[in-house]
C-alpha positions as CSV (number, residue, x, y, z in Angstrom):
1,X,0.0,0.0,0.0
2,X,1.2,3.1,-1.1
3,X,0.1,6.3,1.4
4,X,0.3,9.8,-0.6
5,X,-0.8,13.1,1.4
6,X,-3.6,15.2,-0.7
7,X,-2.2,18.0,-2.5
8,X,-4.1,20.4,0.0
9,X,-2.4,18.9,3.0
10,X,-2.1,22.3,5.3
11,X,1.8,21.7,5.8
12,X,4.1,21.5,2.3
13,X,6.9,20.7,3.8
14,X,5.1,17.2,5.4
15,X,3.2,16.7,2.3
16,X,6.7,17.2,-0.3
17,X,8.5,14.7,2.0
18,X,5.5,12.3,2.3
19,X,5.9,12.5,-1.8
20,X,9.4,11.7,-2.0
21,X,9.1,9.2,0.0
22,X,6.3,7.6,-1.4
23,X,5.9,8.1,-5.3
24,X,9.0,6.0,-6.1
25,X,7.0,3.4,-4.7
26,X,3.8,4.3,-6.5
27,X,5.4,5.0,-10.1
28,X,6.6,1.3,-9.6
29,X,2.7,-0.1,-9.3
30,X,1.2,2.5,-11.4
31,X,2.1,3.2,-15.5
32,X,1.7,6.9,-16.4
33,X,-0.7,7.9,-19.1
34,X,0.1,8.2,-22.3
35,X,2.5,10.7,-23.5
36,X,2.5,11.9,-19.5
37,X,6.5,13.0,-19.0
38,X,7.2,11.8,-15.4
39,X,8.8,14.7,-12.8
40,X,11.8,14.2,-11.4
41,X,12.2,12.9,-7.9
42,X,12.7,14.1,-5.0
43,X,10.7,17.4,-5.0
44,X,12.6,19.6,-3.1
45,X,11.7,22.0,-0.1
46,X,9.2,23.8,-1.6
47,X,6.9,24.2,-5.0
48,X,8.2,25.3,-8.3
49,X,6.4,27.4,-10.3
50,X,7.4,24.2,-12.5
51,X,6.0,22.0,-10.6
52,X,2.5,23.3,-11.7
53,X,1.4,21.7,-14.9
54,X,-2.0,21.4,-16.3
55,X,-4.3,18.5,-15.5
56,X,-5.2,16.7,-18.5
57,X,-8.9,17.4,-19.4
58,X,-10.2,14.0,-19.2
59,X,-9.2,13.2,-15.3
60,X,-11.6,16.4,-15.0
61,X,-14.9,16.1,-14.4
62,X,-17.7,17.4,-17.4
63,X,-18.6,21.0,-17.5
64,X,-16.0,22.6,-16.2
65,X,-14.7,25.6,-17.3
66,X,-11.5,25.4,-20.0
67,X,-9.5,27.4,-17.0
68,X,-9.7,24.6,-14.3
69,X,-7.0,22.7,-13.9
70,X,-4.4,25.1,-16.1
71,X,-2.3,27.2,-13.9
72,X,-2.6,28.5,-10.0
73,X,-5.7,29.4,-9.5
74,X,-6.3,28.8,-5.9
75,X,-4.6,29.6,-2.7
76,X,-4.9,29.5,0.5
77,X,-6.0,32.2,3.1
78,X,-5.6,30.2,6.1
79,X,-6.0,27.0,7.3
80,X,-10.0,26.6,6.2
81,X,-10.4,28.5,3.3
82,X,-9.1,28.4,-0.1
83,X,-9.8,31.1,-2.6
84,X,-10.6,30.7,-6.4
85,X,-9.6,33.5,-8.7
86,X,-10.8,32.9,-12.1
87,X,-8.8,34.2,-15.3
């Protein structure tokens, strides 16, 4: 069993170690999608602005809008609320 944090764990530096530590394991069990690159491992202390890549538009759900999922378009403003800016 492989346990990955959620990207919107509250702490980065917990969730980027729990990654390195566990996505070798994962990429091992789990074949990329076609024509996905795979990142280089380990992440390092924080997020890259390369780090951010667009989510391919069939793992999104129907009838969103063309700008979810492309970019940084939420943050968070504390520890219960994340804010949506739309382009």
């Amino acid at each position: 069993m492989v346990s990955i944090m959620h990207l919107a764990a509250l702490d980065n530096a917990a969730l980027l170690a729990n990654w390195n530590a566990n996505l070798p394991g994962l990429l091992a069990v789990v074949a990329p999608d076609d024509g996905a690159g795979q990142d280089p491992l380990p992440y390092g202390a924080t997020f890259r602005p390369e780090d951010h890549v667009p989510i391919p538009r069939f793992d999104l759900s129907f009838g969103l809008p063309d700008w979810h999922g492309v970019g940084k378009h939420g943050d968070r403003d504390g520890n219960k609320k994340i804010v949506w800016t739309a382009p």
